[in-house]
N, C-alpha and C positions, 0 to 999 in steps of 0.2 A: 451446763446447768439450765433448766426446764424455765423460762421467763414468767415471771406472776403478775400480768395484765389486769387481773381484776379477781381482788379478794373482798367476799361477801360484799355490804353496799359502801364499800371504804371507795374516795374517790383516787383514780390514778391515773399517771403522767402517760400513759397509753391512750386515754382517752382523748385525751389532746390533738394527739400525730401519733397513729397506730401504724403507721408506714414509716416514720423516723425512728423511733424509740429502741426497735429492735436490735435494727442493724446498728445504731449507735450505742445502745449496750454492750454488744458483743465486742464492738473494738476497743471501747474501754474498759471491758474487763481481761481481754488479753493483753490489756498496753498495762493495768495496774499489776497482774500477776508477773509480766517479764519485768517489773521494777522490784516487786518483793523477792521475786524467785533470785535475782541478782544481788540484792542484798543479803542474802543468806549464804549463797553460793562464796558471796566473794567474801565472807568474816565481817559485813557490816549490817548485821541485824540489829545492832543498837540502833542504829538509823532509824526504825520503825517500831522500836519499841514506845509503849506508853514509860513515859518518866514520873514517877510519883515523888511528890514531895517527903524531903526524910523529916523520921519521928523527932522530934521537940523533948527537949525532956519538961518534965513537970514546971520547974523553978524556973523556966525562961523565961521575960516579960515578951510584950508584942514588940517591942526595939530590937531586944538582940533576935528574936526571930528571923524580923524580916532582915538584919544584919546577916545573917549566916544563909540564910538562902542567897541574897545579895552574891554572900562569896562565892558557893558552891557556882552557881550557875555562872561568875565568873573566870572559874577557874574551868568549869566545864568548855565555854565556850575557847578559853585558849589551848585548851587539849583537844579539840576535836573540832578544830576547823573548819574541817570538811562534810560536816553532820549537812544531810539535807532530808527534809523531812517530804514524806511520798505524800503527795495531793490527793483528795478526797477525790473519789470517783466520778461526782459531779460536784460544777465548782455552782453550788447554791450559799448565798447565805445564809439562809433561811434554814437552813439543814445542817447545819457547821457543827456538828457535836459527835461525841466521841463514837460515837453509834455506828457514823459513815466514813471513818477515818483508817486507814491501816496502819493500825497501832497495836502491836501486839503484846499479853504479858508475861509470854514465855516464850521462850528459844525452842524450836522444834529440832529434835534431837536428827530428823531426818528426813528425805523428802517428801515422802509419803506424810507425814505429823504436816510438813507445812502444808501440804495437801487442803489435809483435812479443816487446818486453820482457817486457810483461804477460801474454803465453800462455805466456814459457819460465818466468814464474816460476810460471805457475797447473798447467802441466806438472809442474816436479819437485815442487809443491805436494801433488798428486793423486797422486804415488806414494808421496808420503809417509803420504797419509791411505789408501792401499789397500793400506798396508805393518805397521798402527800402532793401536791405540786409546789410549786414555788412561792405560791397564795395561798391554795386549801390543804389542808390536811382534814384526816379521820382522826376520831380516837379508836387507839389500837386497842383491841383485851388484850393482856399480856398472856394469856393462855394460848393466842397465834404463835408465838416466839416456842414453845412445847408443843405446838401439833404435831406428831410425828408423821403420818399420812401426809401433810406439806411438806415437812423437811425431806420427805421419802422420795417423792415425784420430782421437785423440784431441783436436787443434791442426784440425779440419778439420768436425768433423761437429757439430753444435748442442747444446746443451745436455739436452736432453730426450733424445737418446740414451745407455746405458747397455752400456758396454763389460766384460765379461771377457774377457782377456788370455791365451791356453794358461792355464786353469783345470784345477787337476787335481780331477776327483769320487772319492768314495769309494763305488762301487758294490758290493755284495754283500762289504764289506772290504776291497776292493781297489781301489788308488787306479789311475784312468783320466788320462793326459795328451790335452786336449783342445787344439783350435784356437782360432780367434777367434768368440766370440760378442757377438753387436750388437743392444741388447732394443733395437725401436722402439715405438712408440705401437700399431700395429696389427699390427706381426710380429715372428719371431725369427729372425735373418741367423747363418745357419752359414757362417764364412767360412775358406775353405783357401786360403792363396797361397802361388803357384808365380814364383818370380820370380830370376833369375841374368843374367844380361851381357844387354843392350838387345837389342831387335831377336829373342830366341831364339822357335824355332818348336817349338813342344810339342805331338808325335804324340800323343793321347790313345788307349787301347786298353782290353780286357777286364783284357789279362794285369798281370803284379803291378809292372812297369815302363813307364813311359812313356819316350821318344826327345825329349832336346832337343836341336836341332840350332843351332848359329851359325858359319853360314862352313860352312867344309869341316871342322869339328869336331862330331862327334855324342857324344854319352854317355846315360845310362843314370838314370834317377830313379823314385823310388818312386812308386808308382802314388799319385796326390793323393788319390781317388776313396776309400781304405782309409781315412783319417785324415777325411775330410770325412762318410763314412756311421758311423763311430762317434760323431764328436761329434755328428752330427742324431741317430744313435737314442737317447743320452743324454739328452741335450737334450729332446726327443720325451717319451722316458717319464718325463722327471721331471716334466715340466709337467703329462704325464695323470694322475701320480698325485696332484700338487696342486692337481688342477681349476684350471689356469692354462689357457684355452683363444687360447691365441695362436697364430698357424699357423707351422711352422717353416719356411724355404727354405734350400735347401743351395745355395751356389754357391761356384765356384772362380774364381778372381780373376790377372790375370796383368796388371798395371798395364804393363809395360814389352815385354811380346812377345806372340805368337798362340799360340791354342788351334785345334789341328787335331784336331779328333775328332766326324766324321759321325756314331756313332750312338750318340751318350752318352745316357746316362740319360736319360728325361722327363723325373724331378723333378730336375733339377742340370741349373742356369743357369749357363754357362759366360762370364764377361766378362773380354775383354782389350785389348789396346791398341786395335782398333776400338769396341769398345763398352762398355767399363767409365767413361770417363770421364760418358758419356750418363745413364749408372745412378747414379754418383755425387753427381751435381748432382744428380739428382732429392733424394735424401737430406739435401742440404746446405741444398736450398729450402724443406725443410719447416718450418714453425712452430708446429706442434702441440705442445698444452701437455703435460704428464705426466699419464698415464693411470692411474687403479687396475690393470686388468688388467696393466699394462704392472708396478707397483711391484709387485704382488703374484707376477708373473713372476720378477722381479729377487728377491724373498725364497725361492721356492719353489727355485730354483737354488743361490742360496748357502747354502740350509741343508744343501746335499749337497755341498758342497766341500769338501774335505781342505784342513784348515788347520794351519802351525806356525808355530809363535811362542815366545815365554819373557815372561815380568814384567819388569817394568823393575826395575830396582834399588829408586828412591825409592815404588815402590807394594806392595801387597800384597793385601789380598784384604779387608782394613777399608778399603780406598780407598774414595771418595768413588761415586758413581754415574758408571759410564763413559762413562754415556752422555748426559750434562751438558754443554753447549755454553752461554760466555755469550750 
């Protein structure tokens, strides 16, 4: 799963220690999946289930209430001794909520289901830690949690991949809304997607509008080409001013319809429904570990990011070291 170092100007624990975060992600998300995967396997997914409190009937006052929870949960605890409950995947206080927990509330009938479980919860995990430190947090939209293009990249590409999200930089004081950038091991993927109803054909041109056509419907879109050459020359000159020498590639991405445009660019690789899938795999199959240049890429980028945030309530600035992970 594709790592979210930096979504739009939400602050995150990357920026911190872009050279720790990584590799300690990865090991604790294969030490939490061999704890659920074993719990399933072995007939103890109660273990990690969420337990909800049972329904009350009308007529009970607050006494016998909390009387019969009392028992339940006494009686629970002598049946099941052995219950031990799987540890959040980082041990923050400040982050203790049911959000970061693996706590699920249904039985996956097979491994693939728990599969699927385990990337939605490592998904809204990973926006949460690209939203958050230990001290700051962003507020989230809740419309990030339904981005499908996030859930798509991120739920799809290996772990040693390094995603920022429409990243806004703070250039010359002025904050820049960028595209999708993707650190790999050996390059830096500037990615622009153009993407509306199945099947559309996208005339590519010089001018400031590109023509999608579907059916006997045409319309009008902003030239992809403006948004894709700012984020690479971003991109571009911040690496060179970091001695980060990773090579950048621009490409425009059209997962669902055609790119019609004869005389694009040399450097913009154009992939769509004929040949984006081709490219993709390649990306999917790789297994190359985390590279220096690659983390040192991934620090030299987000030290130029336009970040906001606020403190959380229970910390302040005597807080503990942020950057503390048990």
């Amino acid at each position: 799963m594709a790592q979210l170092i930096k979504l739009y100007d939400y602050i995150s624990r990357y920026e911190l220690d872009a050279y720790r975060y990584p590799s300690q992600f990865i090991r604790f998300k294969k030490k939490q999946w061999a704890k659920v995967y074993d719990a399933w396997k072995s007939n103890r997914f109660h273990t990690v289930m969420k337990v909800s409190e049972p329904e009350f009937t009308p007529f009970m006052d607050d006494g016998e209430k909390k009387s019969l929870l009392k028992k339940l949960k006494s009686k629970l605890s002598k049946e099941e001794p052995s219950i031990q409950t799987i540890k959040p995947l980082v041990q923050d206080a400040a982050l203790d909520d049911d959000e970061l927990q693996f706590q699920f509330t249904t039985v996956p009938k097979s491994e693939n289901d728990l599969k699927l479980l385990f990337l939605d919860y490592i998904f809204r995990f990973q926006i949460r830690w690209a939203s958050s430190t230990l001290r700051e947090k962003s507020s989230v939209d809740k419309k990030v949690y339904r981005d499908r293009l996030l859930q798509y990249f991120m739920q799809r590409l290996p772990d040693h991949y390094l995603l920022l999200y429409k990243p806004v930089f703070l250039m010359k004081n002025a904050p820049v809304e960028l595209d999708l950038i993707i650190i790999g091991t050996t390059e830096v993927y500037c990615l622009t997607v153009v993407e509306h109803l199945n099947e559309t054909i996208y005339t590519g041109s010089k001018d400031k509008f590109w023509l999608a056509r579907n059916g006997k419907d045409t319309k009008k879109i902003l030239n992809p080409v403006i948004s894709l050459n700012r984020t690479a020359t971003v991109v571009q000159k911040v690496l060179s001013v970091g001695e980060a020498d990773l090579p950048v590639k621009k490409i425009i991405v059209s997962r669902n319809g055609y790119i019609d445009y004869p005389f694009a660019p040399h450097d913009i690789t154009l992939l769509d429904k004929r040949t984006y899938g081709q490219w993709f795999n390649r990306l999917r199959s790789s297994s190359a570990p985390l590279k220096h240049i690659q983390l040192k890429s991934a620090q030299v980028l987000l030290s130029h990011c336009l970040t906001n945030s606020f403190y959380r309530k229970e910390w302040n600035e005597q807080s503990p070291d942020e950057q503390h992970i048990d």
